[in-house]
N, C-alpha and C positions, 0 to 999 in steps of 0.2 A: 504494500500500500504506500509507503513511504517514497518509493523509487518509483513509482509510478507519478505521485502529486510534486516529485524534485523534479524530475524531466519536464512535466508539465509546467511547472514554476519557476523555472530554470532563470531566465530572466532577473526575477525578483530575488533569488536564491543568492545572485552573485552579489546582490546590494547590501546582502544582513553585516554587521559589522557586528564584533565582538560588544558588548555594552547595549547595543538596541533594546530598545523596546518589544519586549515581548508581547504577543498575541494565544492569551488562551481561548482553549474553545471548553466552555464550561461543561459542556454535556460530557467531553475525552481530556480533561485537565492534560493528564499521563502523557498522552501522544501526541498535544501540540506543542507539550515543552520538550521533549525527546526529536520532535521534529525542528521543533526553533533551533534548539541546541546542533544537530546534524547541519542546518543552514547555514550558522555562524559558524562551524568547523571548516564546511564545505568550502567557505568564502575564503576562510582564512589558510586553506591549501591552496588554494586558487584552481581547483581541478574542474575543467570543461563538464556542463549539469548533462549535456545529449551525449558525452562519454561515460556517465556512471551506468558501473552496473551492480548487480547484488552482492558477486564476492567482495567490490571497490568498496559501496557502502557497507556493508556486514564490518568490514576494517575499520574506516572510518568513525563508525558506532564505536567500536570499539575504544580506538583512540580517545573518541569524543568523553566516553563513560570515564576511562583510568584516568584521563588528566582531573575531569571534577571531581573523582573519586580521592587523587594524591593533593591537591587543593584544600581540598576536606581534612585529609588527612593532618597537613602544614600547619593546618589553624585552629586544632583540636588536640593534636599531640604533644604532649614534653619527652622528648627525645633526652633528658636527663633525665626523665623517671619512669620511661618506658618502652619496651622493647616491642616492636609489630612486624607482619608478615602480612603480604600484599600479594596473592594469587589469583589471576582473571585471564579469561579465556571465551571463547567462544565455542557457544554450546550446537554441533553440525547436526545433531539429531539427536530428536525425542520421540523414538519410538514408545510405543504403548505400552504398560505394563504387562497386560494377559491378551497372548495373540490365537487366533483360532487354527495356523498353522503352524508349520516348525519354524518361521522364522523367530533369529537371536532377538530378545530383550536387551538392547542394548543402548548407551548412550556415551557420546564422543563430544570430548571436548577438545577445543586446538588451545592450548596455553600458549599467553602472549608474557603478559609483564609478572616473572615469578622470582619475588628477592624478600630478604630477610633486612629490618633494622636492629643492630643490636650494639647499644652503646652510642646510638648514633650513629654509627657504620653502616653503610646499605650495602648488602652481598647480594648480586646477583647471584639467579639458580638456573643451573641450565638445564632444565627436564629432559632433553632431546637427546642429552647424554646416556638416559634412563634407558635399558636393557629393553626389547619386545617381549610379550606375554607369553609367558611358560605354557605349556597347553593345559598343565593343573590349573593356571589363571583363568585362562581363555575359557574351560571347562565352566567353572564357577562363574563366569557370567556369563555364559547359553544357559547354563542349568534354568535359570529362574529360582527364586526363594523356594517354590513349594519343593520342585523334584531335586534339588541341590539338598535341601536339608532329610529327604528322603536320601539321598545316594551317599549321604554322608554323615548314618546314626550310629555309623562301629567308629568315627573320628578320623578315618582317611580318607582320603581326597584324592580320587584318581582320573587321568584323563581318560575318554571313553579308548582311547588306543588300549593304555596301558589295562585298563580294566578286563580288555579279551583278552589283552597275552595273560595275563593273570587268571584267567578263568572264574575272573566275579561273576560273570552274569549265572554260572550254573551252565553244566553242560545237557541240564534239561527245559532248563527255562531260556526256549528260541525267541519267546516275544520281549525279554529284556538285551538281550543279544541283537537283537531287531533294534531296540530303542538305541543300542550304544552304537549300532553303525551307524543311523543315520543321525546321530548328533555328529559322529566323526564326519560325515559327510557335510555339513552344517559348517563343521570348525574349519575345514578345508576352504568352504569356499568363504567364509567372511575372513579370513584368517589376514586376506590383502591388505583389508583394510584397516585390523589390525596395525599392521607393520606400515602402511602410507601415513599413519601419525606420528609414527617416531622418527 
């Protein structure tokens, strides 16, 4: 909605100057100051409004959020008496909790600005250093909460590979042997997307 009324407003988008005068719209408080706010960003990158597009803006937001957010931060913290940590990102999917096929429950976030103050010190953190998901991981979030905490009431945690070579499912029970291939088939194919975050 937003990228559609900035292309369309494109124009007056390039006029907002930092300090302006805001315009809310009383019925959507939330989304015309989220919108002001992306306008005054916008202007102040100086980026063509008939070139954005949704990954440019989805960034932009972004940016737009953390600077209000560490602003905030500036004028409310004593950095002599207090130590904080600052983690944001963008949320690329929110799938649904209870799906009615096999696809994974899952939800991905791309982390932007992640650092630590302590003593006044800011340590940048570099997540992207952070190793890809073990398939015991990767397992634990296909499972879902109900069948995760069913597969996992003797307190180990196996991936569906590991659990055939192991012979968990039972060599007479073919319909949980059934259930742990096709998760393995499941983990295989989202596993990409997995690893395109890190």
């Amino acid at each position: 909605k937003v990228l559609g009324e900035l292309k369309k407003e494109g124009h007056a988008c390039s006029s907002h100057k930092v300090g302006s005068k805001e315009v809310h719209n009383v019925m959507d408080p939330e989304y015309s100051i989220l919108k002001h706010r992306l306008e005054q960003h916008i202007g102040a990158c100086g980026i063509p409004h008939d070139k954005l597009r949704l990954d440019t803006l989805t960034l932009l937001a972004e940016e737009a959020i953390t600077q209000d957010l560490e602003s905030l931060i500036q004028q409310s913290v004593d950095t002599s008496k207090a130590d904080y940590a600052v983690v944001t990102g963008i949320q690329i999917h929110n799938w649904a909790v209870d799906f009615d096929d096999e696809e994974p429950n899952l939800e991905f976030v791309l982390p932007r600005s992640v650092y630590v103050v302590n003593n006044g010190v800011k340590t940048d953190i570099d997540v992207s250093c952070i190793s890809s998901l073990t398939p015991r991981m990767f397992q634990a979030l296909i499972s879902g909460s109900k069948s995760f905490k069913a597969a996992t009431e003797d307190g180990a945690i196996h991936s569906s590979l590991h659990a055939l070579k192991m012979g968990a499912a039972g060599e007479s029970d073919v319909r949980n042997k059934a259930t742990l291939i096709a998760q393995r088939e499941i983990e295989k194919k989202y596993k990409k997307y997995i690893r395109a975050l890190n």
